[in-house]
Structures are given as structure tokens and as C-alpha cells.
C-alpha positions as CSV (number, residue, x, y, z in Angstrom):
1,X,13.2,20.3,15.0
2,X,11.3,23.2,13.2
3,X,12.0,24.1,9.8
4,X,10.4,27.3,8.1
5,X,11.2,28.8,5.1
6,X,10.6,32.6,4.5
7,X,10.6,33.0,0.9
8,X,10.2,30.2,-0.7
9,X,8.1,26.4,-0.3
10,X,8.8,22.8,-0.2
11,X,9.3,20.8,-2.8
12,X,5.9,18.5,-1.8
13,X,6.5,14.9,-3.8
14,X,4.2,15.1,-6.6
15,X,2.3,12.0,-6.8
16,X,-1.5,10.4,-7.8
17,X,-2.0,9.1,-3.9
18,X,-3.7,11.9,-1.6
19,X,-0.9,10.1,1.1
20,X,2.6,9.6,0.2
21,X,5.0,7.7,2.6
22,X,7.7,9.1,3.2
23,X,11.1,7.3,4.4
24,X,13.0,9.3,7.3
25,X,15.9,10.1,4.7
26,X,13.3,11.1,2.0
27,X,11.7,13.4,5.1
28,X,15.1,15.2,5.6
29,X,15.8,15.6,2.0
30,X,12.2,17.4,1.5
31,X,13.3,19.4,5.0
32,X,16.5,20.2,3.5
33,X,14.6,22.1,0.6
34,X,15.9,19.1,-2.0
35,X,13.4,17.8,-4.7
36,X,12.8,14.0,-4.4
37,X,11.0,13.6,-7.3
38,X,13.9,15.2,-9.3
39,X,16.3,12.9,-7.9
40,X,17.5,9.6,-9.9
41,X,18.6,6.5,-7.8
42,X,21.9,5.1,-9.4
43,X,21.5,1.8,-10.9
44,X,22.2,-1.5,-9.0
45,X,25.5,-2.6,-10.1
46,X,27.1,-6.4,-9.8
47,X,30.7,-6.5,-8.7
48,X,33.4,-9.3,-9.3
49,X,36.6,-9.4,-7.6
50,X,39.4,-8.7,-9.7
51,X,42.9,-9.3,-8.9
């Protein structure tokens, strides 16, 4: 796959480590032009069945 963008730049992860590691969704997201830093994990949530 080659991506290249013509105008603009990816969003690199800004972090302290001169390596960051990257997971293959994280990789696609970056690919796909998104921001991963900008982007909030939802909270973990406990269910109970309710019936």
C-alpha cells in the first residue's frame, strides 16, 4: 500500500520517546490522515444483566 498526501502532512504522534510503537490499527488511523493523539478512548464500563 502507498499513501501520499499532496498538500498537507501526517499527523506524527507527538510523544517524549525518539521511537513510538505503533499498533496496526493506530498505523491505519495515522494513514487515514486521523490524529491519534487527539483521540479519547471511551471509558471501560461494567455491565449487569437486567431483565
Amino acid at each position: 500500500m502507498l499513501k501520499a498526501l499532496t498538500e498537507d502532512k501526517f499527523r506524527w504522534p507527538r510523544r517524549a520517546e525518539t521511537v513510538v510503537a505503533l499498533t496496526a490499527e493506530q498505523l491505519r488511523w495515522l494513514l487515514d490522515g486521523i490524529d491519534i493523539d487527539a483521540m479519547v478512548p471511551h471509558p471501560v464500563r461494567q455491565y449487569q444483566f437486567v431483565g
